[in-house]
Residue, then its C-alpha position, 0 to 999 in steps of 0.5 A: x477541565x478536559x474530559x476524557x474519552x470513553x473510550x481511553x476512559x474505560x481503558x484506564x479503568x480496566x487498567x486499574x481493576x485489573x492492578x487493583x489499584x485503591x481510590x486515591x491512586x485511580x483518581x492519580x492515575x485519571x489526573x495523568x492520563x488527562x495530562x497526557x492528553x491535554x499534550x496530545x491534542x491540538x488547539x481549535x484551528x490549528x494548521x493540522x495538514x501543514x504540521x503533518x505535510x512537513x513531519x512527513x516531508x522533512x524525514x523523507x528528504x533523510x533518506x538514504x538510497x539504500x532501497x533495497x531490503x533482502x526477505x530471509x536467508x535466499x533473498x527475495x529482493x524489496x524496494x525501501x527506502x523513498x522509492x516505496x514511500x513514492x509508490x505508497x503515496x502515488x497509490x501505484x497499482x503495481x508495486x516494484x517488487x510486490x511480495x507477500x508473507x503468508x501465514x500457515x495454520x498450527x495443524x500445518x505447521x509441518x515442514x512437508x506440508x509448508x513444502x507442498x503448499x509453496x509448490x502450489x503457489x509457485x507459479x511454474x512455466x513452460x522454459x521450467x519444463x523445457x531444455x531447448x526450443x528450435x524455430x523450422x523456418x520451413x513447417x512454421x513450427x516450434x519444436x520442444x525438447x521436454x524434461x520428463x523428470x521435472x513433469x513427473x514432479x509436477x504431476x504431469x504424465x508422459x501421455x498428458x505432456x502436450x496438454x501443458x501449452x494452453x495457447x489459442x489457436x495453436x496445435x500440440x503434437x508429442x513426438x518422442x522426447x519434443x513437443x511440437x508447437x504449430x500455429x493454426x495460422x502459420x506465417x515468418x511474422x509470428x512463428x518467433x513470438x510463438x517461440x517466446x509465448x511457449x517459453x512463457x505459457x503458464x502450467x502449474x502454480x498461481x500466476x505472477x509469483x515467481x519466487x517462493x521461500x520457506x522460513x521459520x519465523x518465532x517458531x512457525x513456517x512462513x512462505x515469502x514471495x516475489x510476487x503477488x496474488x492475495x485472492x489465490x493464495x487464500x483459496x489454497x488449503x492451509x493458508x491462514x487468511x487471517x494473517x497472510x499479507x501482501x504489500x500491494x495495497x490494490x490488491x488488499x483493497x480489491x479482496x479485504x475492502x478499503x479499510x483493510x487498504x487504510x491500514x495496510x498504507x498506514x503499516x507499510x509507510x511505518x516499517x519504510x520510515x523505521x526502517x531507515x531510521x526515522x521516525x514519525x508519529x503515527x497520528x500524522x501517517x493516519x491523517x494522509x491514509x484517512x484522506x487517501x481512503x475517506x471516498x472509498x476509494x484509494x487516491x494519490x496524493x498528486x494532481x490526479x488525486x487529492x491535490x487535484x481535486x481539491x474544491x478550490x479553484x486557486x489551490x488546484x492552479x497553485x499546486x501544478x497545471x495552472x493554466x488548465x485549471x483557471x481556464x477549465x474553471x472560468x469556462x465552467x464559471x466556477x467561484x472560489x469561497x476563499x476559506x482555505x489556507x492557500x488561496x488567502x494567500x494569494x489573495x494577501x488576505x489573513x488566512x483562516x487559521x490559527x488566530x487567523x480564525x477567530x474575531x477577537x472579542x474583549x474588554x481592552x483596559x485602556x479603551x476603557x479608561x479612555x472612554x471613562x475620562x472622556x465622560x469626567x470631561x463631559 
């Protein structure tokens, strides 16, 4: 008879103490449970990895190209569809369009102060600040014209307007209206990339979110970003970091741990497929992010990852760069155990799964018949 888990156990227990069901329904409702369960799990040797490769693979190939997703009414634009399911699973360090949902805390939950906190996380540039730039070709010198209007609303004074670009090797003059840009090295090579490092120079706000938007959500403001910068954003006052998220995975792994990362690939993987329609069960999601994740750190799922780091030595030459893997392992004289699926394969061998797995052991009626009248004759 299958037994439950303790865990799933305690659960229907809880359950039911708090329904206040009688004996004989408890009993009902642990034989349902236990039927469940027996459904659910899967037979000793079962080819788990193929199941999930193809549950996974078969709803990819549905996809339609609608892979763009517009966040709130202004429209942050986020890739969906199979582009983001490929960026998810090649563990890309750098999202297409990275993006974050951040949470307010209650006592923040004030339109002017949801304002104020965008204003801080967006990131603001010098060609916000500046109407028109002129190269002189004679001084080797950037010359700015400065909106004054737009700084005071940063909070900049007139007086500290030439402190905005903060540029090595570069000297800062304010004449009037201009800001007058002069490298310490002047030459024609770099008096044009000068221009366009100004127009790019950081001044206010986190680096690399270039967008922010302010929504209501379930009765509660939230800010959406285009952008990412997850360990910033949790240093500014007002942020819950209990619930603010982004969807670049490194980022989560580099501030949360590889746990938070786990889960953020088994999230954002579910949301991609549902959200074209398709669904998977989430158990075979939890297979490929646990083995992304089980070395603590986050691997592809392609030759320079799990596929490319497998232990055998055929299954590596089966999947890509054949020639490289058998003579890297002949040089290192590496053997093959052969325990795997792929590998007896190839070897027209009988793989070791399923009842591939197990020597059958058994009392055959005819065999023993056999044997039998073989002793009357004897």
């Amino acid at each position: 008879m299958i037994e439950l888990p303790k865990s799933i156990l305690q659960e229907v227990m809880e359950y039911a103490e708090k329904k206040k069901l009688s004996e004989e329904k408890k009993k009902k409702l642990i034989e349902r449970v236990k039927e469940i369960y027996k459904r659910i799990t899967y037979d000793p040797e079962e080819p788990i990895g193929v199941v999930t490769a193809q549950s996974l693979s078969e709803p990819a190939t549905q996809m339609t190209m609608r892979t763009y997703h517009f966040a709130g009414t202004a429209g942050i634009q986020v890739t969906l569809g199979l582009p983001r399911l490929i960026e998810i699973f090649d563990a890309r360090k750098e999202p297409k369009t990275p993006t974050m949902t951040i949470y307010i805390k209650k006592e923040y939950q004030d339109l002017e102060k949801v304002k104020k906190i965008a204003e801080q996380i967006r990131e603001v540039k010098a060609k916000d600040v500046i109407i028109s730039t002129t190269v002189d070709l004679t001084e080797l010198y950037v010359r700015c014209k400065l909106d004054f209007k737009k700084l005071e609303k940063l909070g900049i004074p007139r007086e500290k307007a030439h402190k905005i670009i903060k540029m090595r090797n570069v000297e800062t003059i304010l004449e009037g209206d201009e800001l007058i840009v002069k490298p310490k090295n002047p030459d024609l090579k770099t008096i044009h990339k000068l221009k366009y490092a100004v127009l790019e120079s950081h001044i206010k706000g986190i680096k690399g979110i270039s967008q922010v938007l302010v929504t209501k959500e379930d009765d509660e403001w939230i800010i959406t970003t285009l952008g990412s910068n997850l360990a910033k954003v949790f240093e500014i006052e007002g942020v819950d970091y209990t619930r603010t998220y982004t969807n670049n995975i490194f980022e989560i792994y580099e501030v949360l741990g590889i746990e938070a990362a786990r889960n953020a690939i088994m999230k954002q993987s579910k949301y991609t497929i549902e959200e074209q329609g398709l669904g998977i069960d989430i158990r075979y999601i939890m297979l490929l992010a646990d083995l992304m994740t089980v070395d603590g750190k986050i691997k592809a799922i392609g030759r320079y990852g799990i596929a490319g780091q497998k232990a055998s030595v055929l299954v590596r030459a089966s999947f890509e760069e054949t020639k490289k893997h058998l003579i890297g392992a002949s040089i290192r004289n590496e053997k093959d155990p052969l325990k795997g699926t792929i590998e007896n394969i190839i070897m027209n061998q009988i793989a070791p799964i399923g009842t591939g797995a197990f020597e059958l052991v058994g009392k055959i009626p005819s065999a023993i018949r056999r044997k039998e009248e073989k002793k009357k004759k004897e």
